[in-house]
C-alpha positions in Angstrom: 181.9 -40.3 66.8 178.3 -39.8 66.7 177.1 -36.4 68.0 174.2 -35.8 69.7 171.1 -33.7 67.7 168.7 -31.9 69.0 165.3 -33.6 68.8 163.1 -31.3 66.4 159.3 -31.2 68.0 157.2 -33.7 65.3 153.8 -32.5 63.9 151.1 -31.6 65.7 149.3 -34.5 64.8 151.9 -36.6 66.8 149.7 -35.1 69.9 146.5 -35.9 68.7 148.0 -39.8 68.7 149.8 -39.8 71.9 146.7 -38.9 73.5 144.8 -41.5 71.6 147.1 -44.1 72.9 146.8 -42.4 76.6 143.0 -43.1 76.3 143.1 -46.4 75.0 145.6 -47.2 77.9 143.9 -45.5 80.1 140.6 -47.4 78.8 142.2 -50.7 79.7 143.0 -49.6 83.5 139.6 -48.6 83.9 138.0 -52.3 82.4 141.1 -54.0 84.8 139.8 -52.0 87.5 136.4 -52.7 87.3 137.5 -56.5 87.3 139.4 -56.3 90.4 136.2 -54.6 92.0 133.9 -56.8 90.9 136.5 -60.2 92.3 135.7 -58.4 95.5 132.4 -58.4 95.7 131.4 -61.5 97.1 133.4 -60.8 100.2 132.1 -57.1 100.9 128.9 -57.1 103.5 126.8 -54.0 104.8 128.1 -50.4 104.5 130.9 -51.9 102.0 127.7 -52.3 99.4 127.1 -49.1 99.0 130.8 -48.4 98.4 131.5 -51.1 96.3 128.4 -49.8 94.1 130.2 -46.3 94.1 133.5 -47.3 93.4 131.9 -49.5 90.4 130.0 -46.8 89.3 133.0 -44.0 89.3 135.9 -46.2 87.7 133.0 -47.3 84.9 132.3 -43.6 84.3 136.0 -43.0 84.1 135.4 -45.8 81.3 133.3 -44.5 79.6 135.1 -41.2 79.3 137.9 -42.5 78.0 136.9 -44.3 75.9 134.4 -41.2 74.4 137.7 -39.5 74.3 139.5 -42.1 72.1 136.0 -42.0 70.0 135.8 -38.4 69.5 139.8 -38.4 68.2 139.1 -41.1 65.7 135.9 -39.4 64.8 137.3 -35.8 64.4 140.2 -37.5 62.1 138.0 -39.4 59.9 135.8 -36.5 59.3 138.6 -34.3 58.9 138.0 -31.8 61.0 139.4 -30.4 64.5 139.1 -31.4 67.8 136.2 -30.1 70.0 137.1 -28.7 73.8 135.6 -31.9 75.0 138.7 -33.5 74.9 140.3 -31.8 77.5 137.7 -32.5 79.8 138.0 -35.7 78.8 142.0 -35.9 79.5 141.3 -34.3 82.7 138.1 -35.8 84.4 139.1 -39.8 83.5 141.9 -40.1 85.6 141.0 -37.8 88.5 137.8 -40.4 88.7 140.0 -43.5 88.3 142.0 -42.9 91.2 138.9 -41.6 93.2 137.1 -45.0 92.5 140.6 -47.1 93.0 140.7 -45.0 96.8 137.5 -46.6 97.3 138.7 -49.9 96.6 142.0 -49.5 98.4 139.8 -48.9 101.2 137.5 -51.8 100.6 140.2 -54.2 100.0 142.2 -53.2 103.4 138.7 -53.5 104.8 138.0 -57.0 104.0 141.7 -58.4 105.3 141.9 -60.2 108.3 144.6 -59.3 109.7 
């Protein structure tokens, strides 16, 4: 009979790569996202501009902090050395502006169905 152990915490580097693979995922919902904005486009008219060219804007800014925070992990363990406090901004501010830009094309999306 096979007992069950107590899982021992691993090394604090395992951190350092789950949140590696958290950026590079979250990288990939960001580029996804911007895709799905952008096969809207041709059907959004007037005031829906503007929004689409927000929502565009904030979910490739999300983007691009992810993917600075994926950078600066493999940066920091190529040199060596530890991470900087960007990091956390970085695990913090990418997601809170993915799902602000996906809101904005929820609401364009319900917007441009006739229904």
């Amino acid at each position: 009979m096979i007992e069950d152990a107590e899982i021992e915490p691993g090394p604090p580097e395992d951190g350092v790569t789950l949140l590696y693979d958290y950026f590079k995922h979250l990288t990939s919902l960001c580029l996804f996202s911007l895709g799905g904005v952008l096969a809207l486009a041709a059907q959004v008219k007037g005031r829906g501009i503007t929004l689409l060219i927000t929502a565009l804007l904030v979910i490739g800014f999300a983007a691009l902090l992810s993917f600075s925070g994926a950078g600066e992990i493999v940066g920091a363990r190529y040199k060596g050395k530890p991470l900087t406090g960007h990091i956390n901004m970085y695990r913090t501010a990418s997601p809170i502006l993915l799902s602000m830009g996906l809101g904005v094309f929820v609401y364009l999306f319900m917007g441009t169905l006739k229904l």
